[in-house]
C-alpha distance (Angstrom), angle and dihedral (degrees) to the residues before:
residue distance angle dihedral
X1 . . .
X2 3.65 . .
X3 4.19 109.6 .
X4 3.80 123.3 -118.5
X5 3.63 95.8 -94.6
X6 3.52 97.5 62.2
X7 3.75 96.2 47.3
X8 3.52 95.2 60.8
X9 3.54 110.7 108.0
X10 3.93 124.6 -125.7
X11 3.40 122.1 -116.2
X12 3.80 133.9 -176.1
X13 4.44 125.1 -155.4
X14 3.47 127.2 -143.0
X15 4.14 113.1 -156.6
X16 3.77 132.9 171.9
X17 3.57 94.9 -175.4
X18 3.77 152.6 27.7
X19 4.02 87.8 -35.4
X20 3.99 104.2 -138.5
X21 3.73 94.8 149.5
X22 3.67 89.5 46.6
X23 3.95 79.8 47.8
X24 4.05 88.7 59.6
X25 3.98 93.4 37.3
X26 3.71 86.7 52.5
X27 3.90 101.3 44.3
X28 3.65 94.2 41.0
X29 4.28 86.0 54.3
X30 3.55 84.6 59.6
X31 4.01 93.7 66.5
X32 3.39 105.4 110.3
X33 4.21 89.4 -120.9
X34 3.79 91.3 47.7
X35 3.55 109.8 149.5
X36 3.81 94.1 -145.4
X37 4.21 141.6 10.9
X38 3.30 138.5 -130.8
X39 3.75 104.5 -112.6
X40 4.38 94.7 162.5
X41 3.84 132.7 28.0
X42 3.87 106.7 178.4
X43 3.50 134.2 168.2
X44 4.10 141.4 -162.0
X45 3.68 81.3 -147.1
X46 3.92 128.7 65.9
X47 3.65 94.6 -163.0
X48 3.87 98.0 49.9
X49 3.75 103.2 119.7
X50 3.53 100.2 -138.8
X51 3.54 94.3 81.5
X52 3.40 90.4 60.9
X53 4.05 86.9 57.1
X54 3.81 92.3 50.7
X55 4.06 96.2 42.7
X56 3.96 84.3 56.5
X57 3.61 91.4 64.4
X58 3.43 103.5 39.3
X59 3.75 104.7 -96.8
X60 3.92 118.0 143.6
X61 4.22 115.9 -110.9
X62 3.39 136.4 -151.4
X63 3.41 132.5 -171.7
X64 3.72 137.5 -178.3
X65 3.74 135.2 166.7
X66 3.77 122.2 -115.2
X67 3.57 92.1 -155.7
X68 3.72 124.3 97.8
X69 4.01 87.5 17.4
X70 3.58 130.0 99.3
X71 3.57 113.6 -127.5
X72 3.66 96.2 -98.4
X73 3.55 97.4 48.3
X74 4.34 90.7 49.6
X75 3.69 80.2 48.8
X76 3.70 89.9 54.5
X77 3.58 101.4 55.9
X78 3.74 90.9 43.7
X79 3.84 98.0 53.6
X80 4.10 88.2 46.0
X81 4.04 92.3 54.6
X82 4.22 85.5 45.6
X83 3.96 88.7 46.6
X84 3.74 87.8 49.3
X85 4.08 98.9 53.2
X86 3.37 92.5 47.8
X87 3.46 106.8 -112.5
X88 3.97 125.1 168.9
X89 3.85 89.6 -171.9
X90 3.62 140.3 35.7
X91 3.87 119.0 -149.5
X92 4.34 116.1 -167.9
X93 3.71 114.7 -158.9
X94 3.56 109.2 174.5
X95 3.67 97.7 -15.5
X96 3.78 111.3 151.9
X97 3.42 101.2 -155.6
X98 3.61 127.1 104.1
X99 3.86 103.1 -139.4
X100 3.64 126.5 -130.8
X101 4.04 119.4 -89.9
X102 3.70 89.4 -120.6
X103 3.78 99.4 34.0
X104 4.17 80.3 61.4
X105 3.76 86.0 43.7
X106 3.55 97.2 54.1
X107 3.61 93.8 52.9
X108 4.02 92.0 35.3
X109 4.25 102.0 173.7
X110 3.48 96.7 10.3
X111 4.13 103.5 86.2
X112 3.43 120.6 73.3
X113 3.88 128.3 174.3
X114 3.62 134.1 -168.9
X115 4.28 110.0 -130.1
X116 4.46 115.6 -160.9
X117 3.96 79.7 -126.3
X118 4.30 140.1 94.2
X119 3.89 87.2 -124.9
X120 2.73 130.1 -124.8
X121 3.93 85.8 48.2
X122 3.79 111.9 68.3
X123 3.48 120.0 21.0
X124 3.95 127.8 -169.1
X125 4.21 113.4 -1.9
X126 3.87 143.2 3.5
X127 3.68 90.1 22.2
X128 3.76 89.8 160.0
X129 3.43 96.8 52.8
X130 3.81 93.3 54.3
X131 3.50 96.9 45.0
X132 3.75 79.3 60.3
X133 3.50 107.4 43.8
X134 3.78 84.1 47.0
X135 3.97 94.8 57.7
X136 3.83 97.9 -116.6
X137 3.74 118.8 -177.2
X138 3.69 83.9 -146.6
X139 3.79 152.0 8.0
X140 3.82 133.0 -162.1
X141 3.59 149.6 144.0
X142 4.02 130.4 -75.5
X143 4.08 130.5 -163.0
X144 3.57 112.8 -140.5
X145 3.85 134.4 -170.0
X146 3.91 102.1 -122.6
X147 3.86 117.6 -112.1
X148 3.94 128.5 168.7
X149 3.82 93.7 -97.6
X150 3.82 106.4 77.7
X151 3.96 119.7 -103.0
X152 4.50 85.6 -9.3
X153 4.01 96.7 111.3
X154 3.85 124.3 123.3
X155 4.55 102.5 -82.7
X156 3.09 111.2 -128.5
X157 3.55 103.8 -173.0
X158 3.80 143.0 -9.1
X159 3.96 143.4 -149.8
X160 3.77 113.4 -158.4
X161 4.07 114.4 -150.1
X162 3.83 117.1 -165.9
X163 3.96 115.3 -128.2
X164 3.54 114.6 -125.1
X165 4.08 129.1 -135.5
X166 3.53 98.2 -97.1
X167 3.91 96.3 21.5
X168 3.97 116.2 172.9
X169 4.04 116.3 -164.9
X170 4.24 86.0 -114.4
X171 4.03 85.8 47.3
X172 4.11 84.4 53.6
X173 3.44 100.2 31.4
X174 4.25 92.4 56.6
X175 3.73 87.1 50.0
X176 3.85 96.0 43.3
X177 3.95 88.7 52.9
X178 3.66 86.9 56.9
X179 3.88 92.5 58.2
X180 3.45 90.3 44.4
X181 3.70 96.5 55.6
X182 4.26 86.4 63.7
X183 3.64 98.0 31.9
X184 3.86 100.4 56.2
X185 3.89 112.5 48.6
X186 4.66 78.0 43.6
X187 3.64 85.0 58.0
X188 3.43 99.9 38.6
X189 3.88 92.9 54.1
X190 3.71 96.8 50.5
X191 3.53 96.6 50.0
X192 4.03 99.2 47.8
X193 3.78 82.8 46.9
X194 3.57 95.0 53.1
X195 3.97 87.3 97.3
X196 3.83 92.9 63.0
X197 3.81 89.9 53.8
X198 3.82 118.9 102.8
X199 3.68 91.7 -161.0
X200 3.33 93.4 50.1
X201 4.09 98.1 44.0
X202 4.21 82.0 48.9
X203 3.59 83.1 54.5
X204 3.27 97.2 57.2
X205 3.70 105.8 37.5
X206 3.90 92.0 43.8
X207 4.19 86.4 59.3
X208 3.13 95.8 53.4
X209 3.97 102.8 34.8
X210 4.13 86.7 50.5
X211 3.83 93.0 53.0
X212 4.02 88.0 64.5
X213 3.57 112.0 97.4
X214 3.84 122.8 -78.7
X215 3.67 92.9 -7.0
X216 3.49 131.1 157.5
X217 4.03 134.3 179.0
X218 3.77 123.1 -119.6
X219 3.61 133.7 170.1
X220 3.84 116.1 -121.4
X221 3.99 124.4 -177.6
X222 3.73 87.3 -8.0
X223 4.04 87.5 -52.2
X224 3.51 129.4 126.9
X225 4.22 101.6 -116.0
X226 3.93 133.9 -171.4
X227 4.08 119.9 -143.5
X228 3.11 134.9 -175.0
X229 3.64 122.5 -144.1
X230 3.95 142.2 31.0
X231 3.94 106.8 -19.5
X232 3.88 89.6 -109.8
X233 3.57 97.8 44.9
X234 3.95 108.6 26.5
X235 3.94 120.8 120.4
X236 3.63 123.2 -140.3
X237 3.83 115.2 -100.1
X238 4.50 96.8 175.7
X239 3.55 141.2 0.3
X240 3.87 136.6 -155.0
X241 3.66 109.1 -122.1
X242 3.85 111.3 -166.9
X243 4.33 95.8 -168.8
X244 3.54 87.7 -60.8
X245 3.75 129.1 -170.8
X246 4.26 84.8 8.7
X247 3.55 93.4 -47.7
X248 4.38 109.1 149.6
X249 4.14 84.5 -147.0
X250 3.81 137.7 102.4
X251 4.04 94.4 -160.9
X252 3.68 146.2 149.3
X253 3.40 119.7 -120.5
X254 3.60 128.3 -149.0
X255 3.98 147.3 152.4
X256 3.41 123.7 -80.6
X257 3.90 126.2 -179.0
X258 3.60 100.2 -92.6
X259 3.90 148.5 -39.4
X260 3.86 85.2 -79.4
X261 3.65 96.2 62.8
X262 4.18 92.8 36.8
X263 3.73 92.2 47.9
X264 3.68 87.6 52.7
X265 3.54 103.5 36.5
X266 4.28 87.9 58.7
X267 4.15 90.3 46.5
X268 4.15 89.1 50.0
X269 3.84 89.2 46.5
X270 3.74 119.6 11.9
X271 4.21 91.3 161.4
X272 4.68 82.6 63.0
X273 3.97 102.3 28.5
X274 3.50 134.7 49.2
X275 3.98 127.7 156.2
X276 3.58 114.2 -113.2
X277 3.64 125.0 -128.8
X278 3.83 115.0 -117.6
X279 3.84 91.2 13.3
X280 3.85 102.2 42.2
X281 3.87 90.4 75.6
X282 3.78 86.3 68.5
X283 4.12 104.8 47.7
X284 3.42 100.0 -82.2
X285 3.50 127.1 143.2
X286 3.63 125.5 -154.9
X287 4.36 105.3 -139.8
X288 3.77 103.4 -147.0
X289 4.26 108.4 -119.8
X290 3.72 104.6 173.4
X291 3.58 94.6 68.4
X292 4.23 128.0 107.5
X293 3.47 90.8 -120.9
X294 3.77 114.7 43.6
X295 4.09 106.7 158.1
X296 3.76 96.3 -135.4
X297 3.75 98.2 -164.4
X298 4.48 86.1 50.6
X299 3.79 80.1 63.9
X300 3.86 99.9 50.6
X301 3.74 81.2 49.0
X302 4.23 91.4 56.8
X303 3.43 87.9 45.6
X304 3.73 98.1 53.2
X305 3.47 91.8 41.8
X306 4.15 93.1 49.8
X307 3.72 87.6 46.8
X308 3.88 90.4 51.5
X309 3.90 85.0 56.6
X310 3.35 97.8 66.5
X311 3.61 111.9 12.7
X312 3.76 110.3 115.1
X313 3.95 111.9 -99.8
X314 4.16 88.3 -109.2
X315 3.47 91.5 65.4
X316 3.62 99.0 46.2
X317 3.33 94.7 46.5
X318 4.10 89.0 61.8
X319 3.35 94.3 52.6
X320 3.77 100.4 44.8
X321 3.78 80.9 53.5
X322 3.82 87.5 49.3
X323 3.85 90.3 49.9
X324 4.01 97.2 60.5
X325 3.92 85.8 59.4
């Protein structure tokens, strides 16, 4: 099994500025059961003093003027130096840039941001100064997976800040910063590890395995299974497999056409396939989970395709008719 070290994932940090939440990302990757490094600090700004910070211990920078470049092309140069460290997931803190639509499209899930703001309340600037004027109890700071509308992604996580009689936004604001500092690199590490997480994998799988047609979960050799079909009669179309019977994977197993095709499938890509024990004698394939780069939308595809295999031909038929609208 593959050590701690080299399951932590990779991330990259965009800054603008004097980088002291990239300062806590960065320190807190350096704890020796860090759930992911800092493999890219970069910067639309040469001046910004956080790249001074990262440089000191050895982290790669980038920088790149905004100025003179349309957003898309900035964006461009940006996503090429993050493409060329490595990194599986970009993390802004204080970057004051709006990205691109399809920059954030490109790397759909894999942004997140931290706003000075209880979203959803107070969206885009002065957030301190509303919360104020508004008579808030209390302020704080949210993470947020990045989306094309501004400060709309899935939160994360929140730290709550109470407002003082006789609160200023820079009285807030210093006390905020303070809560960001331990809420970020927290949040940061459970969502990059969510791919090591059974629960989270089941999750996952069972959405999209229970939004097939007539489907139905079961447990099977102390496995989570999918069938299609009445409850007395349906046939198992994927299973859960949490490293069972010694097995170092989280995976999804499902039915492919033969032992040809498995056999070959695991030679062509040993790091996605593997053959199961117990199941593997039949023509299932084991899909790999617990990896950094698990293609979400190649594992809807299995589990159509598993579900085709067994699903009786009335059922198919509807949704093949349900397909061509």
């Amino acid at each position: 099994m593959a050590d701690a070290a080299s399951q932590r994932a990779k991330v990259a940090i965009f800054i603008s500025g004097s980088g002291t939440n990239m300062a806590a990302l960065l320190y807190a990757s350096l704890l020796d059961d860090s759930a992911y490094e800092v493999v890219l600090v970069a910067s639309n700004k040469a001046d910004a003093g956080g790249l001074e910070i990262a440089a000191a211990e050895g982290v790669e920078t980038f920088v790149h003027s905004h100025k003179g470049h349309s957003r898309e092309a900035h964006d461009a140069a940006m996503e090429d130096a993050l493409i060329e460290s490595g990194a599986q997931y970009l993390v802004l803190a204080g970057y004051m840039r709006i990205l691109s639509d399809e920059f954030v499209r490109r790397w759909e899930g894999r942004i997140l941001n931290i706003h000075p703001s209880l979203l959803p309340k107070y969206k885009g600037l002065d957030t301190y100064a509303r919360a104020i004027a508004a008579g808030d109890s209390h302020a704080g700071a949210s993470v947020h997976v990045v989306t094309p509308e501004l400060d709309a992604g899935e939160v994360l996580a929140q730290a709550r800040v109470a407002i003082r009689e006789g609160e200023t936004p820079e009285t807030l604001a210093g006390r905020v910063k303070f809560a960001e500092h331990q809420l970020y690199p927290r949040a940061v590490a459970d969502y990059v590890s969510r791919g090591l997480n059974p629960d989270y994998l089941l999750g996952r799988v069972s959405e999209l395995a229970l939004a097939l047609p007539e489907t139905h979960s079961r447990e099977s050799h102390g496995a989570p299974g999918f069938r299609v079909g009445s409850e007395k009669a349906g046939k198992f179309f994927a299973y859960f497999s949490d490293r069972h019977h010694g097995s170092e994977h989280i995976a999804l197993l499902v039915k492919t056409s033969g032992m040809d095709e498995m056999l070959g499938l695991i030679e062509a890509q040993p790091d996605v396939y593997f053959k199961p024990a117990f199941y593997g004698a039949s023509g299932w394939i084991g899909l790999i989970l617990n990896r950094a780069d698990v293609d979400w939308t190649h594992v809807e595809e299995w589990l159509m395709r598993s579900w085709r295999s067994v699903a009786p031909a009335r059922i198919t038929k509807l949704q093949d008719a349900a397909d061509m609208f």
